[in-house]
Legacy VTK file of the C-alpha trace (Angstrom):
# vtk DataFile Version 3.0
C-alpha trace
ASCII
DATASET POLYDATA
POINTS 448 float
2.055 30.324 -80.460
0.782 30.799 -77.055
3.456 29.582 -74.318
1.475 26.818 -71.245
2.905 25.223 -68.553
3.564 21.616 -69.386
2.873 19.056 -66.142
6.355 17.654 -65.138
6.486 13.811 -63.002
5.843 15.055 -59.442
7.191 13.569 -55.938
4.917 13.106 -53.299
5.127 11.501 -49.631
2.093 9.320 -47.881
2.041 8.126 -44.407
-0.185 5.069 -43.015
-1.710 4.844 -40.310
-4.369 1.680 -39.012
-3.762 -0.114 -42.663
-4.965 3.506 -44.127
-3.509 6.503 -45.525
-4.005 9.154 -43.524
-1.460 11.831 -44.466
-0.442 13.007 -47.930
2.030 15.933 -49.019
4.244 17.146 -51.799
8.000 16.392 -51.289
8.728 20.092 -50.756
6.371 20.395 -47.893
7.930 16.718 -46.622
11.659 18.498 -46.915
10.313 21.441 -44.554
9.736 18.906 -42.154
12.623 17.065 -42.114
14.468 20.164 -42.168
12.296 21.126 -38.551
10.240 24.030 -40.097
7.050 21.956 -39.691
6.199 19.565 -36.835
3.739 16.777 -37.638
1.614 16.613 -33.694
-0.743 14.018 -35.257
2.361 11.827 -35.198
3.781 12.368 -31.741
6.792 10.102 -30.452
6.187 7.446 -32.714
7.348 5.278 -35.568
5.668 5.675 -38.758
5.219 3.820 -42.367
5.641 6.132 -45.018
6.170 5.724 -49.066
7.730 8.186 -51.539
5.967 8.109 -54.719
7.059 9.495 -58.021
3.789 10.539 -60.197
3.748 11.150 -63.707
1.648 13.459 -65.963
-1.092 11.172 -66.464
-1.648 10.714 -62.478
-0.200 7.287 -63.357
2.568 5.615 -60.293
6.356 5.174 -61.496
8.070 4.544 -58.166
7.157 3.754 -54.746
9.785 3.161 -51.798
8.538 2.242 -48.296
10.272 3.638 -45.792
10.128 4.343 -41.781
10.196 7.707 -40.085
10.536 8.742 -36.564
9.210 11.199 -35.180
9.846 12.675 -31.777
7.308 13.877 -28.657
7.172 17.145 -30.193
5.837 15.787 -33.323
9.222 16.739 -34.802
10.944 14.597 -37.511
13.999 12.300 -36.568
17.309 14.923 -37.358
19.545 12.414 -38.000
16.797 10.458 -40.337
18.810 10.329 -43.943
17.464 7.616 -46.796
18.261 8.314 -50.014
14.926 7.767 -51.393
15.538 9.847 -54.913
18.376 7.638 -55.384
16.494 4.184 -54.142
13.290 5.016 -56.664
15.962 5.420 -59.888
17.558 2.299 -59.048
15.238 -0.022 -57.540
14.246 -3.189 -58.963
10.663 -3.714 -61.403
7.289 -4.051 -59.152
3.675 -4.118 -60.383
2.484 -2.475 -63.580
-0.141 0.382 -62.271
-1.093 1.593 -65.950
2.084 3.063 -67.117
3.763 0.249 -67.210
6.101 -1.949 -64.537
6.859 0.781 -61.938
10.155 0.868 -59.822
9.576 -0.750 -56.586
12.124 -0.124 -53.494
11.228 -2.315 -49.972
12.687 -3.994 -47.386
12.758 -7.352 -49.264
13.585 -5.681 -52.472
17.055 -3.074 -51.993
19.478 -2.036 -54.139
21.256 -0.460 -50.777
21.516 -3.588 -48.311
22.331 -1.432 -45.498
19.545 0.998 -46.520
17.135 -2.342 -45.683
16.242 -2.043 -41.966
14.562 1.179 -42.285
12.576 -0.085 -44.905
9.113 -1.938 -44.679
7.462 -4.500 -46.878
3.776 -3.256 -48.282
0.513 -5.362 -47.395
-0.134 -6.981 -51.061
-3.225 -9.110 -49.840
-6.783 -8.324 -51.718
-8.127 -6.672 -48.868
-5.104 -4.148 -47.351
-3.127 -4.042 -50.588
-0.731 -0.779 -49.869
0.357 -0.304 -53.151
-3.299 -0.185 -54.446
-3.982 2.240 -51.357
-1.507 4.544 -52.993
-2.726 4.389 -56.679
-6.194 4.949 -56.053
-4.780 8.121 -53.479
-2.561 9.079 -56.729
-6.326 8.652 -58.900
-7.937 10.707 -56.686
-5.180 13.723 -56.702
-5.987 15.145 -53.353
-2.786 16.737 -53.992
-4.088 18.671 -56.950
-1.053 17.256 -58.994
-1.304 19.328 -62.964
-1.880 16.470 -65.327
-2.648 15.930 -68.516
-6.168 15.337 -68.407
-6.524 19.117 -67.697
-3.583 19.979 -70.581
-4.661 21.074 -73.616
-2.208 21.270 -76.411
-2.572 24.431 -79.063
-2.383 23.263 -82.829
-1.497 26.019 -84.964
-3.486 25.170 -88.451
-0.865 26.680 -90.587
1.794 23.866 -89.639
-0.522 20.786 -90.736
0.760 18.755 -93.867
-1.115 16.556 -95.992
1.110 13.798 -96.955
1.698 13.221 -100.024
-0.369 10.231 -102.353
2.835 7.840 -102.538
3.226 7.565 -99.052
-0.334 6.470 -98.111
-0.369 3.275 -97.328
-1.693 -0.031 -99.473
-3.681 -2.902 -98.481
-0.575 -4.944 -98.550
0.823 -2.139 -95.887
-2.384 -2.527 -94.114
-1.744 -5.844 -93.387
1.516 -6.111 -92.347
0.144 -3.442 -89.927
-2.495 -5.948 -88.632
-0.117 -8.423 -88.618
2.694 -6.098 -86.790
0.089 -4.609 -84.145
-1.054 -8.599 -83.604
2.402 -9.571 -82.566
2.706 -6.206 -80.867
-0.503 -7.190 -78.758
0.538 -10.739 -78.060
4.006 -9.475 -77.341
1.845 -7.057 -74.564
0.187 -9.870 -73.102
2.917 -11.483 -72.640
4.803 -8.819 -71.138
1.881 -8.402 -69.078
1.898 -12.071 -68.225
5.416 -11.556 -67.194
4.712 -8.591 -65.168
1.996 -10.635 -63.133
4.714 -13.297 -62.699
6.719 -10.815 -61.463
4.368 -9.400 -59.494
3.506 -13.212 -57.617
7.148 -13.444 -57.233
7.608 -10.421 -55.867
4.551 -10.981 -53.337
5.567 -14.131 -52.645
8.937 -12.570 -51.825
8.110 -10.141 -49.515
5.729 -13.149 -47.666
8.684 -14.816 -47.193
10.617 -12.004 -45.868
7.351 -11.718 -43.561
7.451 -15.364 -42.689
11.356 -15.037 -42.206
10.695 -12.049 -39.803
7.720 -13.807 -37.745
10.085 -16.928 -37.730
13.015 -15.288 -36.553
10.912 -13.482 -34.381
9.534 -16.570 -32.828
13.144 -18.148 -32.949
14.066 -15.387 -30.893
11.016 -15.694 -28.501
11.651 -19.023 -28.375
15.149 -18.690 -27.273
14.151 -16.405 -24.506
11.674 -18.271 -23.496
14.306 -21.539 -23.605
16.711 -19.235 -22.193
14.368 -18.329 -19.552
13.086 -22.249 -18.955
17.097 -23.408 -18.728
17.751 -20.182 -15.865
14.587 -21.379 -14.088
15.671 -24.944 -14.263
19.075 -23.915 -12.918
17.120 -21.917 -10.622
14.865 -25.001 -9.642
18.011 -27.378 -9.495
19.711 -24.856 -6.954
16.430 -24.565 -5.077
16.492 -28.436 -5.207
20.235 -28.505 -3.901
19.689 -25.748 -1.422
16.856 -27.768 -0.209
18.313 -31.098 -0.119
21.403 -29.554 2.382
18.888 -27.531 4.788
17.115 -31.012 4.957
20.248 -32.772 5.770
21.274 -29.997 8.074
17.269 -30.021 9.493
17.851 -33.447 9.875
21.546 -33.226 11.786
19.585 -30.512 13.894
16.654 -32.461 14.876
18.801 -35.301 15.801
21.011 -33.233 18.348
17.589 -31.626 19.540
16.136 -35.412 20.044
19.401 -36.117 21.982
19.501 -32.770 23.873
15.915 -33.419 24.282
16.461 -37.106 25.774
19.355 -35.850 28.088
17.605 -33.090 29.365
14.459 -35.748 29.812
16.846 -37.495 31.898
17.903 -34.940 34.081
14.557 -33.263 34.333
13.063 -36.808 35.309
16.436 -37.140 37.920
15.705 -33.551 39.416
12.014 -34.162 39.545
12.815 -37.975 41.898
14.965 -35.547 43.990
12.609 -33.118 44.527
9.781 -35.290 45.317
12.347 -37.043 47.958
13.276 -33.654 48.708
9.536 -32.638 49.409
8.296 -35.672 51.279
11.492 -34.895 53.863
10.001 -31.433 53.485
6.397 -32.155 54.350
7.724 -34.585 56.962
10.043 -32.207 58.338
7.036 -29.674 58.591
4.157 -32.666 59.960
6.965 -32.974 62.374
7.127 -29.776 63.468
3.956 -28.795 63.698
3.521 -31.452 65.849
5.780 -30.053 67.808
4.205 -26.586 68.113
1.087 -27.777 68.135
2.310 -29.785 71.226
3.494 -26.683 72.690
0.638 -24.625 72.286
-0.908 -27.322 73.718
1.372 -27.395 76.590
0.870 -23.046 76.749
-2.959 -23.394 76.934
-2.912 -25.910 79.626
-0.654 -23.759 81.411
-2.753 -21.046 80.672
-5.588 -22.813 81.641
-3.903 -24.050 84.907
-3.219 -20.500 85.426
-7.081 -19.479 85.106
-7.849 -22.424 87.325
-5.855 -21.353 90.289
-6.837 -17.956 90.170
-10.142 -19.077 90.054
-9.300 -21.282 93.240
-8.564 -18.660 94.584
-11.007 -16.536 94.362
-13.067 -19.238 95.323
-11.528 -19.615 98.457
-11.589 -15.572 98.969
-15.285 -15.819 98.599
-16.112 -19.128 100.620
-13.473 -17.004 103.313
-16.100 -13.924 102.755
-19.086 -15.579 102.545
-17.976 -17.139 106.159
-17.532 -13.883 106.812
-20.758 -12.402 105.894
-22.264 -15.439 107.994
-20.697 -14.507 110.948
-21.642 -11.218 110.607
-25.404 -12.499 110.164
-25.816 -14.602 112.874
-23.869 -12.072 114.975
-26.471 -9.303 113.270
-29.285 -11.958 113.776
-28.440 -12.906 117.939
-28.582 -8.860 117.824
-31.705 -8.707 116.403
-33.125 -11.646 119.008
-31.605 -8.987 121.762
-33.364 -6.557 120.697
-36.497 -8.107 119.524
-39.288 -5.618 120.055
-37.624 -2.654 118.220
-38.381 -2.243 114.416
-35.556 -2.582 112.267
-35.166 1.173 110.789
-34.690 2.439 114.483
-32.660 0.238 114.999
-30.277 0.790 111.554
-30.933 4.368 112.825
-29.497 3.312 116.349
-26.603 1.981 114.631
-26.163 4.614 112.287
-25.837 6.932 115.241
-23.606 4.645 117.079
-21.183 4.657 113.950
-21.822 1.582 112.274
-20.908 1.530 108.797
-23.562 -0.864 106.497
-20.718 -2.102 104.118
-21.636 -4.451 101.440
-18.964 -6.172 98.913
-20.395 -7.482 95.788
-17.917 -8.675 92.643
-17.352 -6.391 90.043
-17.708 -3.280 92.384
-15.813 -4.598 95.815
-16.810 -3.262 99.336
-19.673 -0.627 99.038
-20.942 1.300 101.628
-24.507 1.827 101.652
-25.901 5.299 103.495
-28.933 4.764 105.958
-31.546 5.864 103.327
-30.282 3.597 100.788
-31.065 0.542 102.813
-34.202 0.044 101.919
-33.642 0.190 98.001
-30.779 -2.174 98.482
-32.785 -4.338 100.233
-35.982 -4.737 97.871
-33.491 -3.843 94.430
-29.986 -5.273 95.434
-28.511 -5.843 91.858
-30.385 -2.888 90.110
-28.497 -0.698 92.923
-24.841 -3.039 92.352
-25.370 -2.019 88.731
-25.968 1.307 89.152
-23.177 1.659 91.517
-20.878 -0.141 88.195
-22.353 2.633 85.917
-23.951 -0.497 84.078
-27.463 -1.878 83.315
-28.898 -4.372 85.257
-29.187 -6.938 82.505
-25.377 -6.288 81.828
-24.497 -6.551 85.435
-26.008 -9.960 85.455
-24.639 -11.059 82.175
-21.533 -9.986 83.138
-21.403 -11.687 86.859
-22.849 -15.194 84.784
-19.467 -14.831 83.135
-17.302 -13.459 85.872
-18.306 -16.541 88.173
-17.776 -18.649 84.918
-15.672 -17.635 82.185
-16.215 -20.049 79.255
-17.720 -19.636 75.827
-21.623 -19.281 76.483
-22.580 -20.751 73.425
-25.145 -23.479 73.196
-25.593 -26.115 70.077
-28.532 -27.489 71.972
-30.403 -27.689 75.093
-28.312 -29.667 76.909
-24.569 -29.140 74.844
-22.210 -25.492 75.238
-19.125 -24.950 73.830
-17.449 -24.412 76.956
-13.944 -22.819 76.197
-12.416 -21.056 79.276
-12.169 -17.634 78.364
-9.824 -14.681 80.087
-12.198 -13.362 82.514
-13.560 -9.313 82.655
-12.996 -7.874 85.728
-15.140 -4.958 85.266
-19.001 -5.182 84.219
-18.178 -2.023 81.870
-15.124 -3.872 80.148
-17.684 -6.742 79.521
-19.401 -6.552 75.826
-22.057 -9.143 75.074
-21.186 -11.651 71.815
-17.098 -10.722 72.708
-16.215 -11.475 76.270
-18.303 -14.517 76.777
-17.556 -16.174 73.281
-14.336 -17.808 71.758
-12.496 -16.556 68.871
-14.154 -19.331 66.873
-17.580 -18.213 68.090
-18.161 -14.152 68.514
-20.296 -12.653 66.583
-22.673 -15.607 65.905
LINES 1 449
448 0 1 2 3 4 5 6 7 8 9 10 11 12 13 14 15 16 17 18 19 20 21 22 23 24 25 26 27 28 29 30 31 32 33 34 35 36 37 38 39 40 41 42 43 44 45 46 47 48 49 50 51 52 53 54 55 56 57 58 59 60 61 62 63 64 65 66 67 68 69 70 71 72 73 74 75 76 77 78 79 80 81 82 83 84 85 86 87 88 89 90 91 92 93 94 95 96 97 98 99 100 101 102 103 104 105 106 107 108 109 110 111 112 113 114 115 116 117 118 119 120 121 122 123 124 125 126 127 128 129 130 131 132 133 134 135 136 137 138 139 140 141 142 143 144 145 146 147 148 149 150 151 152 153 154 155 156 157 158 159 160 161 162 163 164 165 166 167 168 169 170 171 172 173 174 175 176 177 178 179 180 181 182 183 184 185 186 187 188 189 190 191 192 193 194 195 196 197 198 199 200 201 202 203 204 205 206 207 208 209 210 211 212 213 214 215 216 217 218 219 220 221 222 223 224 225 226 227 228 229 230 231 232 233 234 235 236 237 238 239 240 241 242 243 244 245 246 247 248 249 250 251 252 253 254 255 256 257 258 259 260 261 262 263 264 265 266 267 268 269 270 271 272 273 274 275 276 277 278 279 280 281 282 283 284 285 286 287 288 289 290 291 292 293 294 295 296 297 298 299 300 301 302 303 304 305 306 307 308 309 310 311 312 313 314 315 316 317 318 319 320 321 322 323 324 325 326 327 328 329 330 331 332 333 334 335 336 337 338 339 340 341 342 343 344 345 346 347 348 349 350 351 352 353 354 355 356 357 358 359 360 361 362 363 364 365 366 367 368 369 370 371 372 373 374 375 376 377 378 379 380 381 382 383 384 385 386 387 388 389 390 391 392 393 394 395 396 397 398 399 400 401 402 403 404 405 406 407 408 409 410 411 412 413 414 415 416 417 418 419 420 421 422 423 424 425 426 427 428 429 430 431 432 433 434 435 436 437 438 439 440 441 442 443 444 445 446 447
């Protein structure tokens, strides 16, 4: 007899990711990485749904268990991660018949370990992301390369087959029984099969009821936050409200002492504003007054001023009617000398007095007593004020200008042909002191 090795019920480990498989390995390999020797980087630092399932020969399921895994940023398995999940396949409760009949079914609402429960999940059992489907068809397919008995083929040594012997082969009478036996056998199936579906229902409906539990305790939960979170606003709000209400009433305390401070200092402003227009009209009084006064007095200055420019004028006046007398005495005493000597021509006779030492002395304002050398006689005589001027270093226009103002000293401007301003001035003693537009104008008029 030739020896063959016979396939054994093999473990196996699947992980789901997106409502798919998408890892599967043999519960060795799935020991090496919980024990670290294999890091899984696909499933970095996250949580992931996994199932152990126990496969028999025929690539037929016996036991599933749904269970959660961690797994760190290093793609490493959780260390302290430790489900029993040998132990929860031998003794969990009956689940779905996959072929081999009612298979051992471990999940979060179906434990034999209650506090084994929380790291378990409950499989998808709807038509179109039924997990434990998912994992039979996986198991169909053997990706795994699982040994089963599809590829086992039993020897049959010849030399051991018996023929039974004539008394034990059956009769019709046998045959029917049979019949009858396999009948009840097959109606016994059905209704084991029946009760399996049953079973099945109840077990779905189960675990949508754990789901429904979950989303309603979930919501619960929300719900309390969120009534949690509506009572602290509230209490927020009503504190808000309260806070409000006693800056109003203090606002309001506030703008009542402001109105008051406000009318009181009204009051006073409105008292110190009477005051100080009483206190200005005195002022402006007080200052009408007093510029009366000094306008009085400058008044009273000019006129005395004036007076002052008046006198001297009188007397210069009187110094030049005294010298004009003067000069007329002189003349007619010049002229009876002239009759006396009638018959001589007048340059021998300047030349006569010339040589007899008289002095021709001539007194004009602005340059005083000149005397006037023999030879200049006759220039002085035809050019009298061109040689005065000359004698003042000044032009003749200036030298008249100048004497206009000397003999008059007021403000030489005219506003028509018959109307001057007229404003005594200071007088200019000396033609070359005297500028035209300045000396013979008043302050109000130079430069026009």
């Amino acid at each position: 007899m030739r020896l063959q090795n016979k396939p054994q019920m093999v473990e196996a480990v699947m992980f789901f990711t997106d409502q798919k498989i998408s890892k599967q390995m043999l519960y060795p390999e799935f020991e090496a990485v919980l024990d670290g020797m294999v890091n899984m980087p696909e499933f970095t630092d996250q949580q992931m749904q996994a199932v152990y399932v126990l496969i028999n020969p025929r690539l037929l399921v016996r036991s599933l268990v749904f269970f959660y895994i961690d797994f760190d940023e290093k793609g490493a398995a959780d260390p302290s991660w430790n489900i029993p999940l040998r132990h929860l396949a031998e003794r969990a409760g009956r689940g779905p018949d996959l072929g081999a009949g009612p298979i051992r079914l471990a999940c979060r609402s179906q434990s034999s370990v209650p506090w084994h429960q929380m790291h378990l999940w409950d499989p998808d059992l709807s038509p179109k992301h039924n997990h434990i489907l998912m994992v039979r068809d996986a198991v169909k397919s053997n990706t795994l390369g699982v040994l089963s008995e599809d590829s086992y083929e039993p020897i049959i040594v010849t030399e051991q087959l018996t023929i039974a012997a004539e008394d034990r082969w059956e009769s019709a009478s046998q045959m029917d029984a049979n019949v009858a036996q396999l009948e009840r056998e097959k109606d016994q199936e059905q209704r084991h099969k029946a009760a399996q579906i049953i079973k099945q229902q109840r077990l779905r409906i189960s675990t949508l009821e754990t789901q429904h539990e979950e989303q309603l305790t979930k919501l619960r939960i929300k719900h309390q936050a969120e009534l949690a979170a509506q009572q602290q606003m509230q209490l927020q709000l009503q504190q808000q409200l309260q806070q409000q209400e006693r800056l109003n009433v203090e606002l309001k305390q506030q703008l009542t002492q402001q109105a008051e401070s406000l009318n009181a200092l009204r009051a006073d402003l409105q008292a110190r504003l009477r005051a100080f227009e009483q206190h200005e009209r005195e002022a402006v009084e007080s200052l009408r007054v007093q510029f009366e006064h000094e306008l009085q007095a400058r008044i009273a200055v000019a006129v005395v001023e004036y007076k002052e420019q008046v006198a001297i004028r009188d007397v210069e006046l009187a110094y030049k009617t005294e010298h004009e007398q003067q000069l007329l005495n002189e003349l007619a005493q010049l002229k009876k000398q002239l009759q006396d000597q009638a018959g001589q021509s007048g340059e021998q006779i300047l030349e006569r007095l010339s040589r007899s030492g008289v002095v021709f002395v001539a007194c004009h304002p602005g340059v005083g007593h000149i005397t006037i050398p023999l030879q200049d006689m006759t220039l002085y005589q035809e050019k009298t004020m061109q040689y005065v001027a000359k004698k003042c270093a000044v032009t003749e226009d200036q030298y008249m200008r100048w004497l206009a103002h000397y003999e008059n000293p007021v403000c030489s401007v005219k506003f028509d042909e018959h109307t001057q301003c007229g404003l005594p001035l200071a007088r200019v003693n000396t033609p070359s002191g005297f500028i035209e537009g300045e000396s013979n104008r008043c302050s109000k008029h130079k430069k026009i």
